[in-house]
Each structure stands twice: as structure tokens, then as C-alpha cells.
N, C-alpha and C positions, 0 to 999 in steps of 0.2 A: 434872417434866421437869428433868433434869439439866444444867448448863453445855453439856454436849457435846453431850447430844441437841438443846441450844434451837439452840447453833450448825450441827449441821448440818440441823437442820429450814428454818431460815432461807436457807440455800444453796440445800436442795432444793425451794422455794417450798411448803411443809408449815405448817400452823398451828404457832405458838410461843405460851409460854402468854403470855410479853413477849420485848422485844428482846433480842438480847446487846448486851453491852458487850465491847469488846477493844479497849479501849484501848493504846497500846504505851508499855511504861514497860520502863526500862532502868538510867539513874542512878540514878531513884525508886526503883526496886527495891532498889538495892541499898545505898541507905541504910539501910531501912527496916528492915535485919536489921545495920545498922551495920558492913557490910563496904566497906574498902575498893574502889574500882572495877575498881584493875588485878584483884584479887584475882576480880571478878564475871565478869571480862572472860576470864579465865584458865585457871580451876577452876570446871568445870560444877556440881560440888554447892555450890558457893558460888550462881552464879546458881540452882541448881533453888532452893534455899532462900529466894531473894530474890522468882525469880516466883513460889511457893506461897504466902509469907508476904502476899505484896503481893496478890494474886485472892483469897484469903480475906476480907481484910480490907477490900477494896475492891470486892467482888462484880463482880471480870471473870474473863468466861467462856475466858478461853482462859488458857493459859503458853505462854511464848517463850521459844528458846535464842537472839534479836537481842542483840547486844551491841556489836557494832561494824562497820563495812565491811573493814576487813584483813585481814580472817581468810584469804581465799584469796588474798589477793595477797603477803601473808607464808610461807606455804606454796610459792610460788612463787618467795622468792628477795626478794622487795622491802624494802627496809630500812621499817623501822616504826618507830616513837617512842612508847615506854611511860613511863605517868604514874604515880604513888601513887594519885592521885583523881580522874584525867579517863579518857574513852577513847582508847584507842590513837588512833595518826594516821600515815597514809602521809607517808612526804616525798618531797615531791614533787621536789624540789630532787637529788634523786638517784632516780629514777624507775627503776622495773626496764628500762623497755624504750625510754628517750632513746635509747639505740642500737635503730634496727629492727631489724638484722639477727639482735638476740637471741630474737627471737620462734622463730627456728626451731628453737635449741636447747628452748622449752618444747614448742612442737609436737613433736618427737620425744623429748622426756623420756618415759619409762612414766608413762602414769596412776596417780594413786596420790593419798589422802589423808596431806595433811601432818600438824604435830603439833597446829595449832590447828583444823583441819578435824575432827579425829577428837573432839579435846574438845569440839567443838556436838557433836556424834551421839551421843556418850556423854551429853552431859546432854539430848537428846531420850529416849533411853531410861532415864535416870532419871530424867525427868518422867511419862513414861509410867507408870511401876513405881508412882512415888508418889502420880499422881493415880487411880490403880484406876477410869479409865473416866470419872473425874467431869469434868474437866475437858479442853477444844480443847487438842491440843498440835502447836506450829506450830512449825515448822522454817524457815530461812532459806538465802536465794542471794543471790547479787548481781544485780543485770539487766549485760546485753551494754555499755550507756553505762557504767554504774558502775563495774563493772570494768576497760573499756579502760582508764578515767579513772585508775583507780587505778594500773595496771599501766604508762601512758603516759605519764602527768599529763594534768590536763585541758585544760589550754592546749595542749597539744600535740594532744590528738584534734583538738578543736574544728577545729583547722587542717591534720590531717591530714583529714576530710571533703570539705572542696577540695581539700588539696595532692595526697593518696596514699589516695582511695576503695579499692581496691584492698589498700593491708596494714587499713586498716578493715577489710573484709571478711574478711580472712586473721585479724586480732586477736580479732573478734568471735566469726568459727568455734570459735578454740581457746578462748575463753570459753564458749560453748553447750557444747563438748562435757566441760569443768570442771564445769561448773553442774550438768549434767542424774548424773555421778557423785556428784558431791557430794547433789544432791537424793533421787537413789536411795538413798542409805547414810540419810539420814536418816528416806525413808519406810520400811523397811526395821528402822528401829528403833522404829518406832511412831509418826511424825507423820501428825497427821491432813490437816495442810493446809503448803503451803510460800511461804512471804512472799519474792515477788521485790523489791528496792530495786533501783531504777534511778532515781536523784535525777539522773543526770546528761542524763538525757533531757529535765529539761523546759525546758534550755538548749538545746536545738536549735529550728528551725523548722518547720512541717509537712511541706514539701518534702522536707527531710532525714531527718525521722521518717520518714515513709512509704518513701521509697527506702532507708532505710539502717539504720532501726533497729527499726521496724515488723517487718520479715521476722525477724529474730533473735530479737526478744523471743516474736515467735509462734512460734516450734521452741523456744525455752525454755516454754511454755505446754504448748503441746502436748504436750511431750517428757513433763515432769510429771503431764500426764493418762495419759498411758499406762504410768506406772509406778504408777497407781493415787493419785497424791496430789492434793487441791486447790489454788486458787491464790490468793493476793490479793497484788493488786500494788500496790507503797507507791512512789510517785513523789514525792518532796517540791518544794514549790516551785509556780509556776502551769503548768499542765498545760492552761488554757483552748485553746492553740492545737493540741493534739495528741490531744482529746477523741475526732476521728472515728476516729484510729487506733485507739488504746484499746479503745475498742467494736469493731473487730474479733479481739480478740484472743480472746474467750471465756474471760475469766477470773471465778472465780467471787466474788470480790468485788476491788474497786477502793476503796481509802483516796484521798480528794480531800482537800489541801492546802489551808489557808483562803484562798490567793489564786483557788482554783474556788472562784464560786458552787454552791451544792449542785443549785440548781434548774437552772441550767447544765448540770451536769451529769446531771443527770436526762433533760433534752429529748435532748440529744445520744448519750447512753450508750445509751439507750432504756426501756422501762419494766419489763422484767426483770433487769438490772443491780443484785446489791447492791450496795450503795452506804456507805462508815463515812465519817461526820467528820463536819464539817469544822471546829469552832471554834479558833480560833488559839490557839496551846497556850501563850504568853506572854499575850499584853494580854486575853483571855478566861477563859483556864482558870488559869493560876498568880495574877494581875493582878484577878481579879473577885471575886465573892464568891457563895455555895452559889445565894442566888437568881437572880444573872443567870448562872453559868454554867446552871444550869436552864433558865433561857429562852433563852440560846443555842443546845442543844442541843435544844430545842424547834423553835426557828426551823427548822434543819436537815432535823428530822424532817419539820416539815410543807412540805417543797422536796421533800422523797426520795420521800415516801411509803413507803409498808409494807416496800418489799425495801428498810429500814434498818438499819444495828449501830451503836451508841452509839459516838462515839470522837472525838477531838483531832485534827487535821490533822497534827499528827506527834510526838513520843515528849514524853510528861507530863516536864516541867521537875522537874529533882530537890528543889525546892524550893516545890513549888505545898503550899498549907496543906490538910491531908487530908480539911476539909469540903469543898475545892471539885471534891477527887476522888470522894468520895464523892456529891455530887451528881448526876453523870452515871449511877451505879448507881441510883441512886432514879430520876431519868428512866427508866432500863431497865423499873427493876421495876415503875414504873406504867404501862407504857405496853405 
């Protein structure tokens, strides 16, 4: 069984011969091949090079074109702030859309992919080409929070929630209807599955989840299943108050943040839900050493049960020592 068969055997509740691992690495990657960041961030054959080099040599089952949250909010006009060695960054301090009233010039702009949009698609399809079938190739969106966030700044959504529910909903539409193009171009070019981040949901409240952010994320779910691609969605952060939403959304696997308990997560989600993580990707996985990340990712296992993938509560630190990544792939493969 090959990386991509274990992985979508796993999804499809099919025997695997062990777990995947899909961890998400990004910085790590793109050490590893001794490229600078902006350069990973940038130029897709730069990252294909970084996640082929890094799943070989760390036995995970999938490659990712993840590289940063800006990618569509830059395509959109938002000013962004590029490093030598870190990943890009929204400023938030000049936000696309501190003025509302710009929102409506995006809604009537023609749809269209920008120029850092089009560079994840191209390196999904040159992951595609490279990995000849062997290995998950996972394509990325923003979620409905994450984006506004980006495009509004977050202090400001947060308080448009109370203040202005209403351009919310008008913000969030013309995100869903970004995402779901953006996701078609990537499935399109060969991903097998599509990673929603929406980090900024797990700063709301259930109340607010469910009325406000619950409904969008599920027509970005959905939207995605109907254009044939899978889903797993990466919420960073403690997600414990907004687990019931979650569980309705049908997605096909859910990465839980080390502030969920896994076993939390399990009771709540319910017992077909994959489930990847959770050990804390600093004081755990960079911070520990090959034998207790092992038993860390042990612990997790035996919270999850079987519909489990091997992985960190959020993106391997570019500096974690490569026994303690390696470890989680031995977890896999005995397990």
C-alpha cells in the first residue's frame, strides 16, 4: 500500500496496512532543501522540492502546497509584508477592507485567479506530476473567519459580529464564493484532498460559531465535495467550545490543536470522524525527545481510536531535531 492508497483508505474507513502520518511542515520543509522561505513561499518548484525532499525522508504520506495565509488576500489588493526567512504577513494596520464600503468593488471585480493564487495550483500540479500517484496531494483555502480576518483585520471582524452581522455575512459570501474557485482550480489540477484553515474561528463563541460561521464553513465543505475534492479542516488554537459545530460539517478529516483533548474530541465528533494530532508542536514535538514524542503520539492514538493520522497540533517548528520527526513516522508504521 502506497502513501495515497493508506491515505484514502483511511478516509474511506477501509483497512490500512498502518496509519498515515500528515504531518504539516512548511518552514521545516523548506530548510531541509536549504531554501530560503520567501523563495518556498513564492516559487512552487521551490516548495514541490521542499515537500518531496521532507515525505521522503520523514515518511509522510501526503505533500502540501500550505505555505502561508496571504495568498488570496494578496491577490485581492491587501498589502502584505515579505521576509528573506519568515512567512509573509498581512498588515493589518492597513487592512484591505478598514473601509467597508470596499467590499463591493471585490464583489463586482471578475473572478479570477491572481499571481500568487495561480502559483499554489501550478505547484499542486507539479506535485501531482512528481509524485506519479505515490503520494496525498493536498491543496489549500482559507476558511470564511480566516479570511475575513485577513481582508478586515481581526479586531475588527471580531467587533463587526455585534456591530455589522450583516456586512459579515455579505464578507463571508464573497469569501465562499473565492474559496470554492480557488479550490476548483486546484482540484482540477490534481489534488486529492483540500485543507480549509480557519484559525480564526476558534476566537469566537459557540453562539457566534453556530449563527455566523458554522453555515459558511459548511457551503465551503460542501461546495468542495461537489467538485469532487476531500476535506480536512485545520483550525489552530482551542476548538473545545465549537466541537458540536464541527461535527456537523462532514468533513473528512479534522486536525485538533493541543489545547483539544483528543479524547474530547473523539466523544463529541463522534466515532467516525478522522481525527490527526494533537501533540503540541513546540514543548512536545521540537522540546522532547524521539521516545516521548512516541508516547505522546501514542497517548493521542489510544483517545482517537482507529479513524486516526499521525500529526502535531499545528505546522512541525523549523527547528524541531529530525529524530523527533522521525518518530511519529515509526509510530505510523508500527501501528
Amino acid at each position: 500500500m502506497n502513501s495515497r492508497e493508506r491515505a484514502r483508505a483511511m478516509l474511506d474507513g477501509e483497512p490500512v496496512d498502518h496509519l498515515p502520518n500528515m504531518a504539516i511542515t512548511m518552514m521545516f520543509a523548506a530548510d531541509q532543501i536549504g531554501a530560503p522561505y520567501y523563495d518556498y513561499a513564492t516559487d512552487y518548484r521551490v516548495l514541490v522540492d521542499g515537500q518531496l525532499a521532507t515525505s521522503e525522508r520523514f515518511g509522510i504520506d501526503h505533500v502540501s502546497v500550505i505555505s502561508d495565509p496571504a495568498i488570496e488576500a494578496a491577490d485581492c489588493g491587501a498589502t502584505v509584508k515579505f521576509y528573506p526567512n519568515q512567512p509573509p504577513a498581512i498588515d493589518e494596520t492597513a487592512a484591505l477592507l478598514l473601509d467597508k464600503s470596499r467590499l463591493n468593488a471585490l464583489q463586482t471585480h471578475p473572478m479570477g485567479l491572481g499571481a500568487r493564487m495561480t502559483n499554489r495550483v501550478e505547484g499542486v500540479a507539479l506535485l501531482k506530476e512528481r509524485t506519479h500517484g505515490d503520494r496525498w496531494v493536498e491543496g489549500w483555502v482559507e476558511g470564511p473567519c480566516a479570511e475575513a480576518s485577513d481582508l478586515r483585520g481581526i479586531n475588527n471582524l471580531m467587533l463587526d459580529f455585534t456591530d455589522d452581522p450583516e456586512f459579515v455575512a455579505d464578507l463571508f459570501g464573497f469569501v465562499i464564493g473565492m474559496e470554492l474557485e480557488f479550490a476548483k482550480a486546484q482540484i482540477q489540477a490534481g489534488a486529492d484532498i483540500i485543507g480549509i484553515g480557519d484559525a480564526a474561528a476558534s476566537l469566537v463563541g459557540p453562539r457566534i460559531y453556530k449563527q455566523m460561521v458554522l453555515p459558511y464553513e459548511k457551503r465551503l465543505v460542501d461546495g468542495i465535495h461537489a467538485l469532487g475534492g476531500r476535506v480536512r479542516l485545520h483550525i489552530c488554537g482551542n476548538t473545545r467550545q465549537i466541537l458540536d459545530g464541527i461535527a456537523q460539517l462532514g468533513c473528512d478529516m479534522v486536525d485538533l490543536d493541543y489545547f483539544t483533548p483528543v479524547g474530547e474530541g473523539r466523544q463529541r465528533l463522534g466515532p467516525n470522524q478522522v481525527i490527526l494530532g494533537n501533540i503540541d508542536p513546540v514543548r512536545a514535538l521540537r522540546d522532547g525527545t524521539p521516545e516521548s514524542v512516541y508516547q505522546a503520539i501514542a497517548n493521542c492514538h489510544s483517545q482517537a481510536g482507529n479513524r486516526y493520522i499521525v500529526g502535531a497540533g499545528c505546522e512541525v517548528p523549523r527547528d524541531t531535531p529530525p529524530a523527533n520527526l522521525l518518530a511519529l513516522a515509526h509510530y505510523a508504521e508500527a501501528h
